[in-house]
N, C-alpha and C positions, 0 to 999 in steps of 0.2 A: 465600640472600640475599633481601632483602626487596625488592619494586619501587623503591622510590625508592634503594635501593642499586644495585641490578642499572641504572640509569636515569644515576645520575652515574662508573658503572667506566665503563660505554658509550663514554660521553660523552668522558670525560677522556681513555681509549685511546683512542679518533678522534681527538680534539687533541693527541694525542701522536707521533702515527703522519704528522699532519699536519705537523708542528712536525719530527719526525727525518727524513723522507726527501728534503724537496728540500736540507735542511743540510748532509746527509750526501753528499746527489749533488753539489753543491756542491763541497764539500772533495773529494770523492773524484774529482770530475775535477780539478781542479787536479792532485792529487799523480800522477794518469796522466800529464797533458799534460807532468809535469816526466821523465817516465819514458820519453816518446815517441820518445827516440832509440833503445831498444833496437829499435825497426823500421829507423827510418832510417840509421841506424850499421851493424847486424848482421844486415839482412836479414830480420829473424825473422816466423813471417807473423802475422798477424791474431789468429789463433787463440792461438797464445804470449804474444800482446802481451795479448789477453781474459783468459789463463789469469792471468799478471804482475797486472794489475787488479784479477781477485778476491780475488787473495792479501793485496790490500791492505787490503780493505774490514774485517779484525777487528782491522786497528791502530786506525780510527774508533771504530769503535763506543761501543766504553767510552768514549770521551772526548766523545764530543755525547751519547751517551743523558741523563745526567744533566739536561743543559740543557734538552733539549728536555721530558723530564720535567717540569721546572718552568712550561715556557710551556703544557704543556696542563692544569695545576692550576690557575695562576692565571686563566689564560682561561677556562675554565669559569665556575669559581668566582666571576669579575666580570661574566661573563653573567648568573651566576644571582642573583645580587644587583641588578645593574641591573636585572633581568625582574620583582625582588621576590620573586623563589623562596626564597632564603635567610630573609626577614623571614619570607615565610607558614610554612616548616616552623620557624622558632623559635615562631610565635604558635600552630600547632599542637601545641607543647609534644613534640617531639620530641626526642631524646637527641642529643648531638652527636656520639656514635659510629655515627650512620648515615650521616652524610659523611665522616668519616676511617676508616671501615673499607676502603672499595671503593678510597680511593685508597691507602694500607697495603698494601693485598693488590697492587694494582698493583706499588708501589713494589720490596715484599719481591717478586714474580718477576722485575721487572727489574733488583735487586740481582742474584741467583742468577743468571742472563744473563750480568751485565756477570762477575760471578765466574769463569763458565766460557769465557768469552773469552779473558777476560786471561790464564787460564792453562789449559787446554787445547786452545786453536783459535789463538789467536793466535803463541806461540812456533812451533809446525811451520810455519805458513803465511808466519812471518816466515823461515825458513831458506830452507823450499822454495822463496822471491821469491829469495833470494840466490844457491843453487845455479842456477835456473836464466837469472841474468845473467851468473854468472861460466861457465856451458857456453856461452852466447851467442858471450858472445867469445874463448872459448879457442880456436878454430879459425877465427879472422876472416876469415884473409886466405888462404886453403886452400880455403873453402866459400860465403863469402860475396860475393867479389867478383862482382859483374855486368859482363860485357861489353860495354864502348864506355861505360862507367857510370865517372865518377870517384867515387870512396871517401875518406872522409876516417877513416886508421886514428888517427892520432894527432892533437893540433893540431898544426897544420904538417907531417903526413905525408899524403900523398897518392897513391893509384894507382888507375890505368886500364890495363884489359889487351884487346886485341882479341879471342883465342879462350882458352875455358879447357875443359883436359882434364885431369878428376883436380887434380892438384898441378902440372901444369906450365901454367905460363903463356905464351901467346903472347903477341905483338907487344905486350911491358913497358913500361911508362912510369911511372915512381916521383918524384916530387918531395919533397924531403924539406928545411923551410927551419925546421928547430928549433933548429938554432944561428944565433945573431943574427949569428954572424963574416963567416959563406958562406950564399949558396945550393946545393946540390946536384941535378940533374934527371938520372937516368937511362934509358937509351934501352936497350933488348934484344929481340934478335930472342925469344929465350925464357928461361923463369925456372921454379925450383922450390924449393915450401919443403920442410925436410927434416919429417919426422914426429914432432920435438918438438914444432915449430912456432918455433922459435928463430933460424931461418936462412933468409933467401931468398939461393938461390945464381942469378947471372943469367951468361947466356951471349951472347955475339959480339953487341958493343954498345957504347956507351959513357956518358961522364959527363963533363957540364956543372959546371963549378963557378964561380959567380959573388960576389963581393966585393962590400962595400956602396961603393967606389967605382965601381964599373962597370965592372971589369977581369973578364974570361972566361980558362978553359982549359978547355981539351977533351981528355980521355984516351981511347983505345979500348982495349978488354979482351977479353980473349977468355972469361973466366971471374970472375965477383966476387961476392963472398959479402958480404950486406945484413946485419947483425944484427938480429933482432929481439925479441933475450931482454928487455931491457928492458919491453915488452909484457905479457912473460911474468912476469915478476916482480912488476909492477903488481897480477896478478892471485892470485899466491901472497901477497903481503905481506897478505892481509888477515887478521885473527883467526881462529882455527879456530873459537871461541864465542862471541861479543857476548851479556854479559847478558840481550838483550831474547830470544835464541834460547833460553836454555837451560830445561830441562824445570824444572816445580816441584818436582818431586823431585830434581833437580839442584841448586837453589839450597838447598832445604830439607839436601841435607845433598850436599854439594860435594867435587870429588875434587881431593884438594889437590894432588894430582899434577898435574893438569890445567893445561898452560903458560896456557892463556887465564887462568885463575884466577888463577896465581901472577903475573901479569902489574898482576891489581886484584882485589883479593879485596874492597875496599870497595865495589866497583859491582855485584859480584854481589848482597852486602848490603844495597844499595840496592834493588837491582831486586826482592828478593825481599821483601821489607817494602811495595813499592809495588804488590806485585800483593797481596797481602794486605791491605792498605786500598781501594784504589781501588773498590771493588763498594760499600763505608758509607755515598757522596755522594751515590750514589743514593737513600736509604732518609733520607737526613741531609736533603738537598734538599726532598723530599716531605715533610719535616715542617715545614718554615722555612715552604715554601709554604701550607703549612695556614694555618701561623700568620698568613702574613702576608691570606691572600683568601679563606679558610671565614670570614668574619665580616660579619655584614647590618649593613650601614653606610649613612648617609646619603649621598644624592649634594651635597649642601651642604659635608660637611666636605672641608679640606683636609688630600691625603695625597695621595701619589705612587702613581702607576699601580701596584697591586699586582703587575703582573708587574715593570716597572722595578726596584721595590721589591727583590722576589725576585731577580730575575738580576743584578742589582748586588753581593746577599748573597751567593750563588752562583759568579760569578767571584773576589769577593775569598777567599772558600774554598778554591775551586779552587788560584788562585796562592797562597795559604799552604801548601796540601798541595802542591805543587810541588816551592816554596821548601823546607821541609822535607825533603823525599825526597831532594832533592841536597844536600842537609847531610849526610845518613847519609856520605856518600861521606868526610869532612873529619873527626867524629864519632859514636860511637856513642850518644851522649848524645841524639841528635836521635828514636832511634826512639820512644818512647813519644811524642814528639810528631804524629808520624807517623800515631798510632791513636786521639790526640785530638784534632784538626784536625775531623774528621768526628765523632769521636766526642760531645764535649761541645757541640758546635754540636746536634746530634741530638737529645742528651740535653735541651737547654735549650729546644728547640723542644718538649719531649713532653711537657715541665713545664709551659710555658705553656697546650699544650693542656687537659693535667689538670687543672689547676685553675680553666680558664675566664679569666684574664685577658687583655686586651684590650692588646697593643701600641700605647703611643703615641707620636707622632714628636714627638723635641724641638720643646721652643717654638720657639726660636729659627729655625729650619727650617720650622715651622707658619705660623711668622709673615712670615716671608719668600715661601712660598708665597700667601698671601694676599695680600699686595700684589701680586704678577707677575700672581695671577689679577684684581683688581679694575683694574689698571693695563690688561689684556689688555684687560674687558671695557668699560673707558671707549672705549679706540681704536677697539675695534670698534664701538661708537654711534656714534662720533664722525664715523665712516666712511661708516657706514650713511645717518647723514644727512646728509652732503653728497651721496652719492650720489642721494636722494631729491629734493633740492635743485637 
């Protein structure tokens, strides 16, 4: 590469790098803090909840790289125009393929990136997250309770146990107010769940039951079995495969056998058409942005912030390749749109390059800008001198 190539890849990957990680940290804490009960619910320590977290960070990726892409092209590229870099290497009669190469070659490794995410790092990492919250809670109330600790197993179930050894529980206290009819509060000197995990049986003790009028009985038992398959069920009922898990080889050629399949065989089809597009936005993106901020422009003319510009173009993309994706599920008619969303958007951006023409914003829009700008800078004199005043 040449210096002033080697000078703006630099450049652009720093503002890029700038532009993806606090987005990314951003978004990625939020989706922890919504995940924060696998601690507080099931004990689990720090370390688990860390391991949970990173597993999350390759659902991100692909979906903010493209963006941030965009805002380290355009920012560059309106620095270097502002600076008058852009004017001096046109007036130095340079080729315009010495700015869209460095960001090209950007583009094309972060295409291949977002590629190998989406489909081999992201499916295993999205299961491995799922195995290990459905282990979390397969053994909740066995392994997890704390002593002199209330637990909340269910909404509206509740327990606190004074000593725990193994599976049996001392000094039992279970509140359980999930039917709206009754309250229930149970009392037991001790308790044990059996080793499905489906059963707490509690011993010499008894149980409260209260009415939403205010009426109380109290039974004593000497033995009484809690059911807790419900629990247990919650956790089996879930899909053995969700499209987002299954291998690309999986979607590329699917076992019809497979109950998760025969269940939606359209959303595997989905899914597997949108890991096969989604890597183009990036490569698609990076050219829109050429188009709209590699060009030495006046600072006089009216035109919208070329990142504006860009990310405006860029989200309404995005949600058409969305939009699309989830049509396949309804349609198969939807796919070829699927691979032109990006595609001809890309294409029409490489054209514009080739040829050298100059994007211009409708008048109407030109003109509008013009006024809000001349309008802005009356108030602000207007301002200026009374404050002077």
């Amino acid at each position: 590469m040449k210096l002033l190539e080697n000078y703006i890849l630099r450049r652009t990957t720093q503002m890029f790098l700038v532009a993806l990680l606090p987005v990314l940290a951003i978004i990625w804490t939020i989706q922890v803090l919504q995940r924060i009960n696998l601690v507080t619910d099931t004990g689990q320590s720090m370390g688990s909840f860390m391991a949970l977290a990173t597993m999350i960070l390759p659902t991100l990726i692909p979906v903010v790289l493209p963006f941030a892409l965009v805002i380290g092209i355009t920012q560059i590229f309106t620095t270097m125009n502002n600076d008058s870099e852009l004017a001096i290497i046109d007036a130095a009669g340079s080729p315009r393929s010495i700015m869209y190469r460095p960001v090209l070659i950007l583009a094309a490794i972060l295409s291949a990136l977002s590629f190998t995410i989406t489909n081999f790092i992201e499916p295993p990492a999205r299961s491995s997250a799922r195995q290990m919250v459905a282990a979390a809670y397969a053994d909740l109330l066995s392994s997890v309770i704390e002593e002199k600790t209330f637990r909340t197993i269910q909404d509206g179930l509740y327990v606190q146990i004074a000593q725990r050894q193994g599976r049996i529980l001392k000094g039992l206290f279970v509140a359980d107010r999930r039917d709206p009819n009754f309250d229930l509060i149970y009392y037991a000197k001790e308790g044990m769940i059996d080793e499905s995990g489906t059963s707490l049986t509690m011993r010499d003790g008894e149980v409260q039951q209260k009415t939403p009028d205010g009426k109380v009985s109290i039974v004593k038992f000497l033995s009484y079995a809690f059911d807790l398959s419900t629990m247990s069920e919650k956790q089996d009922s879930e899909p053995s495969l969700s499209p987002g898990d299954a291998s690309l080889g999986f979607l590329l050629s699917p076992d019809e056998n497979n109950a998760s399949y025969k269940r939606s065989p359209e959303a595997f089809r989905s899914e597997l058409h949108k890991r096969l597009s989604d890597w183009m936005f990036a490569f698609s993106f990076a050219l829109i942005s050429l188009v709209i901020a590699a060009d030495a422009r006046s600072h006089r003319e009216a035109r919208l912030h070329p990142m504006v510009a860009a990310l405006v173009t860029a989200f309404m993309l995005r949600w058409l390749g969305f939009y699309v994706t989830n049509q396949i599920k309804q349609s198969a008619a939807f796919i070829p749109l699927v691979y032109a969303v990006p595609g001809l958007s890309g294409g029409a951006a490489a054209f514009i390059l080739l040829t050298g023409r100059k994007p211009k914003m409708p008048r109407i829009i030109a003109d509008a800008m013009g006024r809000l700008r001349r309008l802005f800078s009356s108030r602000m004199a207007k301002s200026s001198g009374s404050g002077n005043a």
